[in-house]
C-alpha positions as a Markdown table, in Angstrom:
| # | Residue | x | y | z |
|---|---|---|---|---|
| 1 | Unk | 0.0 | 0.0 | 0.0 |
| 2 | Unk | 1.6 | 3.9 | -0.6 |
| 3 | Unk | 0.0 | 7.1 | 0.2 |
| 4 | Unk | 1.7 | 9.5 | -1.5 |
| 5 | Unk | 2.4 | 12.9 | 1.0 |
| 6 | Unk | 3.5 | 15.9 | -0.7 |
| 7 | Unk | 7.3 | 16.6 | 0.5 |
| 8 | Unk | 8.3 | 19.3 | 2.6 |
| 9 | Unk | 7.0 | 20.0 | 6.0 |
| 10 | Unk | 3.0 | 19.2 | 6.6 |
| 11 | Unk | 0.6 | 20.7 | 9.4 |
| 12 | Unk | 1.1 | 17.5 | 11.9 |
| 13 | Unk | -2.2 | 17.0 | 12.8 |
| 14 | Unk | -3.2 | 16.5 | 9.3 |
| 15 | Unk | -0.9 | 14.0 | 8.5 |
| 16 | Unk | -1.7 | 12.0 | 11.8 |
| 17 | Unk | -5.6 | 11.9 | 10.6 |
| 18 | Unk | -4.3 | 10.9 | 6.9 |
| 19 | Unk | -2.5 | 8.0 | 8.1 |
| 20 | Unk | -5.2 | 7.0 | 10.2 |
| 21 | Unk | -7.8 | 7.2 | 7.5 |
| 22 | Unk | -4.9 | 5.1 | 5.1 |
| 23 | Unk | -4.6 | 2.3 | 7.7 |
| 24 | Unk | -7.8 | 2.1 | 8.8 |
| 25 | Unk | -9.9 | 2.0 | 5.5 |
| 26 | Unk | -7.7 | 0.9 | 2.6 |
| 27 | Unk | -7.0 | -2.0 | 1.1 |
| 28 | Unk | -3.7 | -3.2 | 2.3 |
| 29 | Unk | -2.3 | -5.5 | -0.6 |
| 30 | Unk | 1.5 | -5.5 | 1.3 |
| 31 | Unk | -0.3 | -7.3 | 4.4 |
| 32 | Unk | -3.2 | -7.6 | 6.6 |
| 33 | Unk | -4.4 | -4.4 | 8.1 |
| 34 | Unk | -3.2 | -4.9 | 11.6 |
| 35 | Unk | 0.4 | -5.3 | 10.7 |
| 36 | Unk | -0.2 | -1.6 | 9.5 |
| 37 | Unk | -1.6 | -0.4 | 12.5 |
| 38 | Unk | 0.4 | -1.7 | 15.0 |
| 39 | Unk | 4.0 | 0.3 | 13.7 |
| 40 | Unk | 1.9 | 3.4 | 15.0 |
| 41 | Unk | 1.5 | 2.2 | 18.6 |
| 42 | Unk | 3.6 | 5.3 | 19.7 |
| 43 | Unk | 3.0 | 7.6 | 16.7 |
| 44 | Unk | 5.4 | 8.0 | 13.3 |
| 45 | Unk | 8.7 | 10.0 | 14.1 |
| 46 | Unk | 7.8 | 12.1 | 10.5 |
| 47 | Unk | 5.6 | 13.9 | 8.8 |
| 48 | Unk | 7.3 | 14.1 | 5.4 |
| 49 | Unk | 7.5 | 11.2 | 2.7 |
| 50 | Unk | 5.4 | 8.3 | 0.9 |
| 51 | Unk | 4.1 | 5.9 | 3.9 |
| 52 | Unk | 4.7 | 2.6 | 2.6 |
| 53 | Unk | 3.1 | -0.2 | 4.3 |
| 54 | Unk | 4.6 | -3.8 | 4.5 |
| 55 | Unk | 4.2 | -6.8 | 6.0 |
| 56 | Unk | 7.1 | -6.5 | 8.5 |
| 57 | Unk | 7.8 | -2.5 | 8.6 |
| 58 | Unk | 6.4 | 0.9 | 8.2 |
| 59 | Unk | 8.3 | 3.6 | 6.2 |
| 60 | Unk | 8.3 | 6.5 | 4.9 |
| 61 | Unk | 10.2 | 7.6 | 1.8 |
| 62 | Unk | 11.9 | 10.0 | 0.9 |
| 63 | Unk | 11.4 | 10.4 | -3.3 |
| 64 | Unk | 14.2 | 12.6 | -3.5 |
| 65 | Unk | 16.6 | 11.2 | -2.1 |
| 66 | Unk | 15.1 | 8.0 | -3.2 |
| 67 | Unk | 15.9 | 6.3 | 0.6 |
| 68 | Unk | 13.8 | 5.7 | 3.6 |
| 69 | Unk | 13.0 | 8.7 | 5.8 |
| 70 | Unk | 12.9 | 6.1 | 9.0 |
| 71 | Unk | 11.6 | 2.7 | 8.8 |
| 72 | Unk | 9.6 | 1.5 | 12.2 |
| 73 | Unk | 9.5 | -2.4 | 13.1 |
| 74 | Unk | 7.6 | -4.1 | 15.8 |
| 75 | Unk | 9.7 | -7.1 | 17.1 |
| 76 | Unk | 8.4 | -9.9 | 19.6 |
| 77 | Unk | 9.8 | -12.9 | 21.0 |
| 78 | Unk | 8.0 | -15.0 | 18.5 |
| 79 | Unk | 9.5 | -12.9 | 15.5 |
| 80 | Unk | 12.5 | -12.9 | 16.6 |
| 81 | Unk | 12.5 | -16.7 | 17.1 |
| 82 | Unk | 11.4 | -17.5 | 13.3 |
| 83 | Unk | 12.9 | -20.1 | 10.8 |
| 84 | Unk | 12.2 | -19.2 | 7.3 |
| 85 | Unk | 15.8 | -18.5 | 5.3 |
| 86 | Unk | 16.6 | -15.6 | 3.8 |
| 87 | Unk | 16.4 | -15.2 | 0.6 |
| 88 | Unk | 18.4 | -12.3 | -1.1 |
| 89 | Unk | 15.8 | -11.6 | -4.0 |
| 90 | Unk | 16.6 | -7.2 | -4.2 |
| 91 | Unk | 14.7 | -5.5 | -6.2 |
| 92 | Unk | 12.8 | -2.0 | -6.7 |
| 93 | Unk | 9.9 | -1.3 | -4.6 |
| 94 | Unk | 6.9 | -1.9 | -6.8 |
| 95 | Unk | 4.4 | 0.8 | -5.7 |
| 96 | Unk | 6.8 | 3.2 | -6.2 |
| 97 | Unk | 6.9 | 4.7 | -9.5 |
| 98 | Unk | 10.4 | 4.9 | -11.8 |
| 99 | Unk | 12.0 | 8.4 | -11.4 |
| 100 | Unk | 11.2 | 8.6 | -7.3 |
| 101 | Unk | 12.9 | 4.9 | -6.1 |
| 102 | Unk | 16.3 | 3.4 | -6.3 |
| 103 | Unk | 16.6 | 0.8 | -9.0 |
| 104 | Unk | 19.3 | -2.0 | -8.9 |
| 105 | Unk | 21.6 | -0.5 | -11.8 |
| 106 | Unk | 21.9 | 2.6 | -8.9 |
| 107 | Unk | 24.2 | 0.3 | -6.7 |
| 108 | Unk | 25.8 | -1.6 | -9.4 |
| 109 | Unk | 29.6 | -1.3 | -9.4 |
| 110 | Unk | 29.0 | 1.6 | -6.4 |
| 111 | Unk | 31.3 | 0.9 | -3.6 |
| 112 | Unk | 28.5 | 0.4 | -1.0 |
| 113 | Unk | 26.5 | -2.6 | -0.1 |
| 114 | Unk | 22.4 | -2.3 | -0.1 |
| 115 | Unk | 21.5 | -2.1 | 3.7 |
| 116 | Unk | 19.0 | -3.1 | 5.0 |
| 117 | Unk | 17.1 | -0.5 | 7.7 |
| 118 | Unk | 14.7 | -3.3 | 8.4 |
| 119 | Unk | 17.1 | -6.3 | 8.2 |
| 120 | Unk | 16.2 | -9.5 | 6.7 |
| 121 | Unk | 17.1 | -11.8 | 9.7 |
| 122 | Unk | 14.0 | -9.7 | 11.6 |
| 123 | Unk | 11.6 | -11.3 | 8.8 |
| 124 | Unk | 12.4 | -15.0 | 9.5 |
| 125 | Unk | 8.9 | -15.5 | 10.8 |
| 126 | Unk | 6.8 | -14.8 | 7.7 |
| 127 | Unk | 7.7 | -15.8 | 3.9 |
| 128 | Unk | 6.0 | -12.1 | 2.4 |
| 129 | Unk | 8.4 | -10.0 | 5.2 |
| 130 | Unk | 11.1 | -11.6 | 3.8 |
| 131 | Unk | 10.5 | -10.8 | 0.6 |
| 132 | Unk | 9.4 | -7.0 | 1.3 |
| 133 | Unk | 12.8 | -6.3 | 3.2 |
| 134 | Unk | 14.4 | -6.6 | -0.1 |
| 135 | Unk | 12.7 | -4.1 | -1.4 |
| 136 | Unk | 15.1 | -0.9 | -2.3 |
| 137 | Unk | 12.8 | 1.3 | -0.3 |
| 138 | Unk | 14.1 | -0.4 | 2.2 |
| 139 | Unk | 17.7 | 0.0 | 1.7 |
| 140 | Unk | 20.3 | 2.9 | 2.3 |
| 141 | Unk | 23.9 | 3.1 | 0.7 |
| 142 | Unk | 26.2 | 1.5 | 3.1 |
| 143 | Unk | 29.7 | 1.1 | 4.0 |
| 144 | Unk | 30.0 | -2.7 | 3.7 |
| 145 | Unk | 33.1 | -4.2 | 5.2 |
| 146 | Unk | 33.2 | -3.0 | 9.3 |
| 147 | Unk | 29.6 | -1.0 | 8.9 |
| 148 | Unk | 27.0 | -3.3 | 7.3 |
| 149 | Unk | 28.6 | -6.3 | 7.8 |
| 150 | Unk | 30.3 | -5.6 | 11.1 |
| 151 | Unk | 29.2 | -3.3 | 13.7 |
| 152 | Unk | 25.7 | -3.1 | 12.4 |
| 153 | Unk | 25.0 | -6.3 | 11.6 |
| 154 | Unk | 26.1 | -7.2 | 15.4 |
| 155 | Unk | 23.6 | -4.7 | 16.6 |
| 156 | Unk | 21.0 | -6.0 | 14.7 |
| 157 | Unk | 21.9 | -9.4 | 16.2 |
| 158 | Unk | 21.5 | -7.9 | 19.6 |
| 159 | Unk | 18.6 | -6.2 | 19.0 |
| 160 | Unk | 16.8 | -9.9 | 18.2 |
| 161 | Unk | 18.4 | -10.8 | 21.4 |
| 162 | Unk | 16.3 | -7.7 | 23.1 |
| 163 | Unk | 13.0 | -8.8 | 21.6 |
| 164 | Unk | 13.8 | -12.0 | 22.8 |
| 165 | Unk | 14.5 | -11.2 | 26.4 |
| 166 | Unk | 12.1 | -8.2 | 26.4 |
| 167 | Unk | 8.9 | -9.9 | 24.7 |
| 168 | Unk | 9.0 | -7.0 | 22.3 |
| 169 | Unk | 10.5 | -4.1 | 21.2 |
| 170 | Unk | 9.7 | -1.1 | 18.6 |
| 171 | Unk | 12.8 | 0.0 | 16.3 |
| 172 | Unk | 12.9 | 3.1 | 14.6 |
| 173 | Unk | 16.3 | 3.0 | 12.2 |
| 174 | Unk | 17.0 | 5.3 | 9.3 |
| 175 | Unk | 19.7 | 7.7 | 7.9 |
| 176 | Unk | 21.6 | 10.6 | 8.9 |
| 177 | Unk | 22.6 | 13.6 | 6.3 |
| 178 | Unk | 25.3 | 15.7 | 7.6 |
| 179 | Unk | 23.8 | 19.1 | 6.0 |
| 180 | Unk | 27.1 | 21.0 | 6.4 |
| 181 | Unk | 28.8 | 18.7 | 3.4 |
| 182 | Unk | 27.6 | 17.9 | 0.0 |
| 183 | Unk | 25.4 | 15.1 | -0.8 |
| 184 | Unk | 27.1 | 12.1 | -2.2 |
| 185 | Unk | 25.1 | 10.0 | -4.4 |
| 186 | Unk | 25.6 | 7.0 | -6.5 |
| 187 | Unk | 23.6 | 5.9 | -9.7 |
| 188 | Unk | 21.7 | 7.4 | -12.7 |
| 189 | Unk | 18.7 | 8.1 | -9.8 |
| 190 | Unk | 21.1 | 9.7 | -7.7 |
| 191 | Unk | 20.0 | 7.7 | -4.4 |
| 192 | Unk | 21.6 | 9.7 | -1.4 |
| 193 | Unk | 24.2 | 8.5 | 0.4 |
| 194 | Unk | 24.1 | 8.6 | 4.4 |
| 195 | Unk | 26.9 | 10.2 | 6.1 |
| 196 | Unk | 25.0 | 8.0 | 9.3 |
| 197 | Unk | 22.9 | 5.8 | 10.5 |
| 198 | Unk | 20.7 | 5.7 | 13.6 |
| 199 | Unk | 18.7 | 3.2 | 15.5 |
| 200 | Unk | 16.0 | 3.7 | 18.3 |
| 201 | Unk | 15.0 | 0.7 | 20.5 |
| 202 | Unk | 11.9 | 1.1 | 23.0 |
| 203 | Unk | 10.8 | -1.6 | 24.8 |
| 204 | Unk | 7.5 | -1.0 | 26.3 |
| 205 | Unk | 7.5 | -3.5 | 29.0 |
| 206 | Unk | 10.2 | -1.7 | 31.2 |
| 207 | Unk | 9.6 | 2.0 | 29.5 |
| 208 | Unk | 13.1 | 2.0 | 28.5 |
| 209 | Unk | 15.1 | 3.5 | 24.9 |
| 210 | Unk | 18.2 | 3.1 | 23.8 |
| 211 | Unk | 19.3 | 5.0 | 20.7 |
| 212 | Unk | 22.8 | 4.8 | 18.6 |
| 213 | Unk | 24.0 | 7.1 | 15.7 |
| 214 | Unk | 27.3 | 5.2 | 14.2 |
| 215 | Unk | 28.9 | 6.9 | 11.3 |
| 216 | Unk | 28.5 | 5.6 | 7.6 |
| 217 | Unk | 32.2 | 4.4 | 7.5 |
| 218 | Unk | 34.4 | 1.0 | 8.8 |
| 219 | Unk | 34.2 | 0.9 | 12.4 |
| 220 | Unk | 35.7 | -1.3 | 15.3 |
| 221 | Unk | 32.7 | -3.0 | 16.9 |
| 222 | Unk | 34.1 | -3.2 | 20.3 |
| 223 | Unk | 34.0 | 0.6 | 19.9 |
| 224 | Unk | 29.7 | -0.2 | 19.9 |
| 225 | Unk | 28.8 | 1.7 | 23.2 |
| 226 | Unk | 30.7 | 4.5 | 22.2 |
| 227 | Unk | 27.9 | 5.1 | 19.7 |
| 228 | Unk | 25.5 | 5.4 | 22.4 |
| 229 | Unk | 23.4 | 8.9 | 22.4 |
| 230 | Unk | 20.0 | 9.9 | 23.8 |
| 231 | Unk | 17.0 | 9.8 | 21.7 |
| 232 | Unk | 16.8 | 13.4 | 22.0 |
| 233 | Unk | 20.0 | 13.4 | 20.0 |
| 234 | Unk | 18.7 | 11.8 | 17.3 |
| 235 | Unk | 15.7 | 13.9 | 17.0 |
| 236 | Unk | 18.1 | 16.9 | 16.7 |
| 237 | Unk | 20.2 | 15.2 | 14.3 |
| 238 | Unk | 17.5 | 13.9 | 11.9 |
| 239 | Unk | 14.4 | 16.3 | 12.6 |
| 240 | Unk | 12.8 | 13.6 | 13.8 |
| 241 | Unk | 10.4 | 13.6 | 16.5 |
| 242 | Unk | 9.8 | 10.2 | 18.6 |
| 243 | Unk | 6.6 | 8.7 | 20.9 |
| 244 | Unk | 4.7 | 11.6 | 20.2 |
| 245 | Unk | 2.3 | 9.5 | 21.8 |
| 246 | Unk | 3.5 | 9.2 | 24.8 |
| 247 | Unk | 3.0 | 12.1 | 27.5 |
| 248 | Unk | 5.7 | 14.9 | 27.8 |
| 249 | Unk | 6.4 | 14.0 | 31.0 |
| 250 | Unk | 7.7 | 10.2 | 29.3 |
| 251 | Unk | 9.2 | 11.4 | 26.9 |
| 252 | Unk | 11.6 | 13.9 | 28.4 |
| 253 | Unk | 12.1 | 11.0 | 31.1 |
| 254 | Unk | 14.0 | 8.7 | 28.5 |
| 255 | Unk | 14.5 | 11.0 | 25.2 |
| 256 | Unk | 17.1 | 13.2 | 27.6 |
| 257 | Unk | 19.5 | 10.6 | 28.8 |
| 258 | Unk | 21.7 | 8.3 | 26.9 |
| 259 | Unk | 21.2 | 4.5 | 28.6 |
| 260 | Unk | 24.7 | 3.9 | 30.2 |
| 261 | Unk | 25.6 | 0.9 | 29.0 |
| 262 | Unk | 24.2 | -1.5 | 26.4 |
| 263 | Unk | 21.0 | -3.4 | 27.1 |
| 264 | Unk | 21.8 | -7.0 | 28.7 |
């Protein structure tokens, strides 16, 4: 399912009632309707974009840039736990028109591997997630050797590891543009290149975030909690705003303070 937003900042309000009337009465060909509906439990961190509507993620895209804005996944114990293998089908997101996505000839020959925001080993429960999360709208340009196949790819592993001790846990992971250098951008669609990525993890349960913003370069990953920041930061990095749901009170309890440590 897309809903196409018009880009550029929106009256917030509006947007909230447009998704709601989107999720609520369309037809969802990408999934059953409350796969939709429960990415929004704490509200979208965005208002700008085409909401696109999978089986195992919410997004929202950016058609400039032709990459995610954020991408939103709820993960449970039973997700977490599933068997189905991956299977590394990529390909261009097919509600998305040519001229406003990322095709496959865009990363051909570029020096950066197609990463995953939602990754694929979060979509072993269900044969249509896995497919989905190949989608390019789901993909950002990405350092490959110590980034997307180091550091990150252990986070991710950990993050299962959360959902699994947690019960579940909402993640919120997208890019970060440094607006101070020029944009780098690879292919004939000119799909952006992140100079960072971040990743949000609430788990409900406990009332707890942990948020990380690691650079879109080769990193050490022993050098993982050094990455650490508050949510807050992320929001002023990204112009994000998170758990808008949630009361002020909530959210300044957790969005101001880094957690000291990784999550056990």
């Amino acid at each position: 399912m897309r809903s196409s937003l018009p880009y550029g900042p929106q009256n917030r309000f509006l947007f909230f009632l447009f998704a709601f009337f989107v999720l609520s009465v369309s037809h969802v060909s990408a999934g059953p309707l409350d796969d939709c509906q429960e990415f929004t439990a704490y509200g979208v961190p965005g208002n700008t974009g085409e909401l696109l509507c999978h089986k195992g993620f919410l997004l929202a895209h950016d058609p400039g840039r032709k990459t995610p804005i954020w991408v939103i996944e709820h993960l449970t114990k039973e997700k977490a736990r599933g068997t189905i293998a991956r299977k590394d089908a990529f390909k261009p997101d097919p509600v998305l028109p040519k001229g406003r996505r990322a095709e496959l000839s865009d990363y051909k020959g570029s020096p950066y591997d197609r990463g995953h925001m939602a990754p694929a080993a979060d979509m072993k429960w269900d044969a249509q997630a896995m497919a989905e999360c190949f989608y390019l709208s789901n993909m950002v340009p990405q350092v490959g050797k110590g980034m997307n196949q180091g550091i990150w790819r252990i986070l991710e592993d950990k993050v299962r590891d959360w959902a699994i001790s947690r019960g579940e846990i909402y993640i919120y992971t997208g890019p970060v543009y440094d607006g101070k250098e020029e944009l780098k951008t690879i292919g004939k669609n000119k799909v952006a290149v992140p100079s960072a990525l971040f990743k949000v993890v609430f788990s409900p349960g406990d009332q707890k975030a942990i948020a990380f913003i690691m650079p879109n370069r080769g990193l050490n990953t022993k050098d993982m909690p050094k990455y650490i920041v508050s949510v807050r930061e992320v929001e002023n990095e990204t112009g994000l705003d998170f758990f808008d749901t949630l009361s002020k009170e909530t959210q300044d309890y957790f969005e101001s303070n880094s957690a000291p440590a990784l999550w056990e």
